[in-house]
C-alpha positions as CSV (number, residue, x, y, z in Angstrom):
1,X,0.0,0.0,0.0
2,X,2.8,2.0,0.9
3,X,4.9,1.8,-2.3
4,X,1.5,2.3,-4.6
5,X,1.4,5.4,-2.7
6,X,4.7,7.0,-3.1
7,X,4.6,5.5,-7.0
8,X,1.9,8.1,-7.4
9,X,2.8,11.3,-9.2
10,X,2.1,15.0,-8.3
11,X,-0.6,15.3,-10.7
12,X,-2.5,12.2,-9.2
13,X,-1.8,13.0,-5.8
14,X,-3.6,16.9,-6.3
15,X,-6.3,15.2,-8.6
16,X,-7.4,12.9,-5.6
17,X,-7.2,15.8,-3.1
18,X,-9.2,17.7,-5.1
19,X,-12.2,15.1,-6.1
20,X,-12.1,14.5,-1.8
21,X,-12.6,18.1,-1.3
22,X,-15.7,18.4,-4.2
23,X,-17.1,15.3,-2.8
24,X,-17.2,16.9,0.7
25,X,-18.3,20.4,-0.3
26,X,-20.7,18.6,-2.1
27,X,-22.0,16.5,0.4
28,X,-22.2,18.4,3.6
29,X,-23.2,21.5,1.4
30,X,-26.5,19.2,0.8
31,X,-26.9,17.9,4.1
32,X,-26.5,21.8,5.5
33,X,-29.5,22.6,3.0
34,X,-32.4,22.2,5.4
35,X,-30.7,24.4,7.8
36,X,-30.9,27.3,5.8
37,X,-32.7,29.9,6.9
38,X,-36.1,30.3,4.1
39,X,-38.0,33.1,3.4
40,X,-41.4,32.9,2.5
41,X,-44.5,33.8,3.6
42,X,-45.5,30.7,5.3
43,X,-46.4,31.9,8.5
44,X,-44.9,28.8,10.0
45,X,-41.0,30.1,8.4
46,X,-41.1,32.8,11.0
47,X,-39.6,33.0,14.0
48,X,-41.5,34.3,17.0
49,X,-40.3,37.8,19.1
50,X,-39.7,34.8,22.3
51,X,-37.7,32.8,20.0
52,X,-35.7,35.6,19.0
53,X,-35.0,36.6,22.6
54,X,-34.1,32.7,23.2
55,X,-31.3,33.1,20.7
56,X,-32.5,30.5,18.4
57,X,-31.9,32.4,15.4
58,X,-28.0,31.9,16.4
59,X,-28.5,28.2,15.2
60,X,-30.0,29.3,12.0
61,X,-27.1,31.8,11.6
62,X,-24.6,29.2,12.4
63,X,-26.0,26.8,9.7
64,X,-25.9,29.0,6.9
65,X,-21.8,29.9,7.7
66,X,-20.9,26.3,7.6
67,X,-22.9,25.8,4.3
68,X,-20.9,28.6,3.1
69,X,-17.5,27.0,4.5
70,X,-18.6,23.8,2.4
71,X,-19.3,25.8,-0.3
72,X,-15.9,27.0,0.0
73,X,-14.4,24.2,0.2
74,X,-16.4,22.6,-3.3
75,X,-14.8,25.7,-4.8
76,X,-11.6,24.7,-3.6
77,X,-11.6,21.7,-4.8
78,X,-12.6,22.8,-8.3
79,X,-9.3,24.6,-8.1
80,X,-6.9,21.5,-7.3
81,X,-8.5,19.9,-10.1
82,X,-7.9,22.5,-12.4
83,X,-4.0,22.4,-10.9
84,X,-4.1,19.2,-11.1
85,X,-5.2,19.0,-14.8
86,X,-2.4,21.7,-15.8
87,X,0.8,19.5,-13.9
88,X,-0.4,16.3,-15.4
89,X,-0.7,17.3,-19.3
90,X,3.2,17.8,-18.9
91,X,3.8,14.0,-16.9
92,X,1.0,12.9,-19.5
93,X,3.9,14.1,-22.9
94,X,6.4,12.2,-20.9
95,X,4.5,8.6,-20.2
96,X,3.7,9.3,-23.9
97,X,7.4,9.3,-25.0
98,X,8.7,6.6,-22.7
99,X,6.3,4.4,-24.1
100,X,7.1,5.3,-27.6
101,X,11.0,4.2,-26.6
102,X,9.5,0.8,-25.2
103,X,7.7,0.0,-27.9
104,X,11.0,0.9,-30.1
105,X,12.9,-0.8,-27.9
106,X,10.7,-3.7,-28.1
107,X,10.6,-3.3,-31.7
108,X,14.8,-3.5,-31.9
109,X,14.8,-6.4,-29.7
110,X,12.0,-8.8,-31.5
111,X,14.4,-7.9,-35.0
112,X,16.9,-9.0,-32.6
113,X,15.4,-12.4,-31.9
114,X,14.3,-13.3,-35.5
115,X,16.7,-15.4,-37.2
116,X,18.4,-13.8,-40.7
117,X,16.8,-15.6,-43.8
118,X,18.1,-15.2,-47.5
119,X,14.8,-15.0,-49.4
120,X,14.5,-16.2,-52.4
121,X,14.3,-12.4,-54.2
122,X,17.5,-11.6,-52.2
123,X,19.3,-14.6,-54.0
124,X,17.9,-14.2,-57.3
125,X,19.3,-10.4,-56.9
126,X,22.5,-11.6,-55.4
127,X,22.8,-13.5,-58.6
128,X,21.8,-10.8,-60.4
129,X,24.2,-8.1,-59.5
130,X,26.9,-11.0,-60.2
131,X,26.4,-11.9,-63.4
132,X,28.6,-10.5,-65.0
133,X,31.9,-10.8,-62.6
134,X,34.3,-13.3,-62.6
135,X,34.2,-16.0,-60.0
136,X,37.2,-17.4,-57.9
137,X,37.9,-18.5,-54.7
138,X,36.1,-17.5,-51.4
139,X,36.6,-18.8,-47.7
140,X,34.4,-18.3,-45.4
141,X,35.1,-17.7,-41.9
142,X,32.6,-17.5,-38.5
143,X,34.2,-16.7,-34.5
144,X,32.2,-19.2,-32.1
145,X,29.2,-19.3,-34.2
146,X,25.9,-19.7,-32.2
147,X,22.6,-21.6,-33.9
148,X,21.3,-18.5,-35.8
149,X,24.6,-17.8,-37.1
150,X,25.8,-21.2,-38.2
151,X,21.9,-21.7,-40.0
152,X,22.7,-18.5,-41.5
153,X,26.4,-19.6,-42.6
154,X,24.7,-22.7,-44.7
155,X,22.7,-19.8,-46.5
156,X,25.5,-17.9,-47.1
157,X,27.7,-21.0,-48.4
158,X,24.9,-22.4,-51.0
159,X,24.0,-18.7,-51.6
160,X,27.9,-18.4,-53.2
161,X,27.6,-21.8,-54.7
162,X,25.0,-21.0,-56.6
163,X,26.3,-18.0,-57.6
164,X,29.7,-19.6,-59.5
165,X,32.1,-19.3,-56.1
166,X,34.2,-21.9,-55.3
167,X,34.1,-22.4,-51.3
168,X,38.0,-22.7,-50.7
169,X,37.4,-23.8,-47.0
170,X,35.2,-22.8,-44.1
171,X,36.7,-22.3,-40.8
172,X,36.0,-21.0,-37.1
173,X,38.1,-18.2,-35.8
174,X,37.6,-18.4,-31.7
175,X,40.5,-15.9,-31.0
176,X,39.5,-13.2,-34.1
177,X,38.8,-9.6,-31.7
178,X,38.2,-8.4,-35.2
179,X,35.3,-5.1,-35.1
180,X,32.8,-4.7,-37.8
181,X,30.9,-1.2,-37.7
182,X,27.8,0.2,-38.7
183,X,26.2,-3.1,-37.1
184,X,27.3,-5.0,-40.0
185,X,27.4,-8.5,-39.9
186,X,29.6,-9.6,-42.7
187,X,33.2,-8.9,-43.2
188,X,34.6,-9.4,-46.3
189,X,38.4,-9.9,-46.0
190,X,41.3,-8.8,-48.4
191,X,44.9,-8.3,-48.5
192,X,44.7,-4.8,-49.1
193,X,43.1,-2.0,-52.0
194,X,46.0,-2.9,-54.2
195,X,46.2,-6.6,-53.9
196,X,42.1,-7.4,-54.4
197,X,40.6,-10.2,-56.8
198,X,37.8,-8.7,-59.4
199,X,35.4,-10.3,-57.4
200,X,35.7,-8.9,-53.7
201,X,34.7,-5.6,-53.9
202,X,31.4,-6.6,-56.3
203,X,30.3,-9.5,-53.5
204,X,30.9,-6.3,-50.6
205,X,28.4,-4.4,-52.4
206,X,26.2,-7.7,-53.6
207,X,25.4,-8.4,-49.7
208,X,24.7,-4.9,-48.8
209,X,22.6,-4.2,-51.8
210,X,20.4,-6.7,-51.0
211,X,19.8,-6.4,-46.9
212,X,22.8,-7.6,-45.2
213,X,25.4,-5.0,-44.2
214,X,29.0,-5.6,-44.8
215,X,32.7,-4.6,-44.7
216,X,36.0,-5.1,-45.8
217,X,38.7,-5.6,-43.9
218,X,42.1,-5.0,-45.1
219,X,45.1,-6.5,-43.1
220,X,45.7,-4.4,-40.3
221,X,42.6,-2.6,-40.3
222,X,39.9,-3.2,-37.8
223,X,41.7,-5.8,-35.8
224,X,44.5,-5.8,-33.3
225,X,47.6,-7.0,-33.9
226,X,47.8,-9.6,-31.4
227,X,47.4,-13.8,-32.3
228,X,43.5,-12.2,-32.5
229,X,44.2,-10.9,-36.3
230,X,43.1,-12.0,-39.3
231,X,45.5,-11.9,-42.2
232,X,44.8,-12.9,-45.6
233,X,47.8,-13.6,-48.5
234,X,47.4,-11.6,-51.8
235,X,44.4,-12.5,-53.8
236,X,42.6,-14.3,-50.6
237,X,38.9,-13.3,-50.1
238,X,36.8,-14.6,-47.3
239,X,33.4,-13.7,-46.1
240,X,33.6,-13.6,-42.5
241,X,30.2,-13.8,-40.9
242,X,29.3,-12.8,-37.1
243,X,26.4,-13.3,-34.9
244,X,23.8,-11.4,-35.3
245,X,24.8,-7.4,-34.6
246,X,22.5,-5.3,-33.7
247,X,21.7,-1.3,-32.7
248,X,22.3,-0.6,-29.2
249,X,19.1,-0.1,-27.1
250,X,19.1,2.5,-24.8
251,X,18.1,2.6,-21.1
């Protein structure tokens, strides 16, 4: 009870004071009603010379100031309502925005959780965009590949089969510290600029053209040089495939 309590913003905390206080004003200002002093001309409405000299018009007197307290007070409470209604439009904006970024957030983390799937439009463009380059040899390359991304390295490897690649070997890279940016989750690995096969830069742009992010990675580029690094020989290309990257969520 306690902690519901204190969870309670300012705005709730003045909207319940001030439906207490209309409540009351409202009903004590009815139940002070038949107190009120009437004036009519029913003979029976006035009071009598002895009555007067008895003070009982002090009672009647004293009712009508407490049905204007109560009357005050409805007022009052009409007013925290109003307050209430002015700091709550501004807590109202921000419960509207933090539930926008959990619902991104929510958003970011189911594309998280479903598994990457070459369609069948992605590998007839893949093909596509190919055509007309010269296959060679490609290795492919994964670091401690987890179920997603060894499903994902089968597409990949029939993917460049099909294509006209010849898969030179495909091997696991435990100790590889190597850093792909932009939340790209294929590297494609070369020697250097000057030392490239035809085909390298063409399958770079082939898998980000058709939804998969990539980058190359030259020797001594994006990796420490420590028994962590990658190095490919002159005219080596491997696609180098990590789990499944991701955009950063914020808190």
């Amino acid at each position: 009870m306690i902690s519901f309590l204190l969870s309670l913003s300012l705005g709730q905390w003045l909207n319940a004071a001030g439906i207490l206080l209309v409540l009351l004003g409202v009903l004590f200002g009815f139940l002070m009603k038949p107190k009120e002093y009437r004036h009519s001309n029913d003979p029976s409405d006035l009071m009598t010379l002895d009555e007067f000299r008895k003070g009982n018009w002090k009672s009647r007197t004293r009712g009508k100031t407490w049905e204007i307290f109560w009357e005050y007070v409805l007022i009052l409470g009409l007013g925290i309502e109003l307050c209430a209604l002015a700091v709550s439009i501004p807590e109202d904006l921000k419960l509207s925005q933090r539930i926008e970024e959990l619902r991104k957030a929510n958003d970011e983390l189911e594309a998280k959780m479903q598994p990457r799937i070459i369609t069948a439009r992605q590998r007839a463009d893949f093909k596509t965009s190919l055509a007309n380059i010269r296959k060679g040899q490609v290795k492919i390359g994964v670091r401690n590949p987890d179920n997603e991304t060894l499903d994902f390295v089968e597409q990949v490897h029939d993917l460049l089969v099909d294509s006209g690649f010849i898969i030179e070997s495909q091997m696991n890279y435990p100790g590889s510290l190597v850093k792909i940016r932009n939340y790209a989750s294929i590297g494609i690995f070369i020697n250097s600029l000057t030392n490239v096969p035809p085909y390298a830069l063409p399958l770079f742009e082939a898998f980000t053209n058709i939804g998969f992010p990539a980058m190359l990675v030259l020797n001594g580029t994006n990796q420490p040089a420590s028994n962590g690094e990658i190095r490919m020989e002159t005219n080596d290309v491997m696609v180098f495939l990590l789990e499944k990257q991701y955009k950063p969520i914020k808190p």
